[in-house]
N, C-alpha and C positions, 0 to 999 in steps of 0.2 A: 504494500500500500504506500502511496507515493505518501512525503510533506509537504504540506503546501503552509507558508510564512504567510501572514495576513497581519493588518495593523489595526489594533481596537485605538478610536479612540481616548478612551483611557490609561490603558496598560502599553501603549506603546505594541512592538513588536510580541506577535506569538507563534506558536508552531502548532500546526492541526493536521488531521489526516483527512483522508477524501471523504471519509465516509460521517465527518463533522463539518463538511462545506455542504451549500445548497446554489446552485444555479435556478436563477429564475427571468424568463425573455419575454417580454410584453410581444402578444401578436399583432399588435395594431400598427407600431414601429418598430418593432426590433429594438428596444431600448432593452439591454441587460443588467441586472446585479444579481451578486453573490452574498448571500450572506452565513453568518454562524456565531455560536455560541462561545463570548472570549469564555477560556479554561483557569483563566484567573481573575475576572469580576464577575461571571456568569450572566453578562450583559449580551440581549443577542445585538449584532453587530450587519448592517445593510450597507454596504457599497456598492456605488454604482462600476460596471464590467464592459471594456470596449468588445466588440466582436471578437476581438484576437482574443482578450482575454478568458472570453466564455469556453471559447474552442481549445483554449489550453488546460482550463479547469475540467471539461469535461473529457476531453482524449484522457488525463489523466485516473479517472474513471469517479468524480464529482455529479452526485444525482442532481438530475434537469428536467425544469419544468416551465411550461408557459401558464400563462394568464393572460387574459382577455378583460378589457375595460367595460363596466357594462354599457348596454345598449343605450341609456337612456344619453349617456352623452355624445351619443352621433345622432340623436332626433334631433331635428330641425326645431329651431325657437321657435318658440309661436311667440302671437302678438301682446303687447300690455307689458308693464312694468315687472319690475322684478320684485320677487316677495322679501319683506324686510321684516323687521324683528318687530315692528309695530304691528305685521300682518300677524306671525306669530302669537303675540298677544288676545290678537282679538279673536282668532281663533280659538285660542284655550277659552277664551271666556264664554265665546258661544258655546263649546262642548261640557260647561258646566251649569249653563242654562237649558231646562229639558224643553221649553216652553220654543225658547227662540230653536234651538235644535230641532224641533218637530216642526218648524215654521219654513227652517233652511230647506229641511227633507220635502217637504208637500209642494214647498218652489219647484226642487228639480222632478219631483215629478210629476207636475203641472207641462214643464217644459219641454 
């Protein structure tokens, strides 16, 4: 099993085996990082990985995985304002009013 040197934040330099590395590759761009668990603050540890880099962690035999951004953020905007923490609010308020909640409900189902 190969060593592979990684740098924690904290601890400075550490030494880990493949099977304490994780390769991980975004499908949407091909953006990579690795990460793992420093063996001296037991802090997990996410850096970002060039292509070359992925492809040397993984020949060395480093398990790889993709992930996928969800969908909601390639739908198209729609129209109207963005929701703000005011909206939030007034949300929660309605959802503790039964009266005005049954009033919201009967709108959209009038509509």
């Amino acid at each position: 099993m190969a060593t592979i040197r990684a740098s924690c934040t904290d601890c400075g330099d550490v030494e880990l085996t493949t099977a304490e590395v994780k390769v991980r590759v975004c499908t949407a761009d091909n953006q990579g990082t690795y990460s793992f668990r420093c063996p001296v603050c037991m802090m997990t540890v996410v850096k970002p990985a060039e292509p070359r880099t992925v492809d040397l962690l993984v020949a060395s035999g480093v398990a790889y995985s993709t992930w996928s951004p969800p969908l909601e953020l390639s739908e198209p905007r729609r129209g109207g304002s963005a929701f703000t923490h005011d909206d939030l609010l007034d949300f929660h308020e309605l959802l503790s009013n039964d009266r005005a909640l049954a009033d919201a409900m009967a709108a959209l189902l009038d509509s």
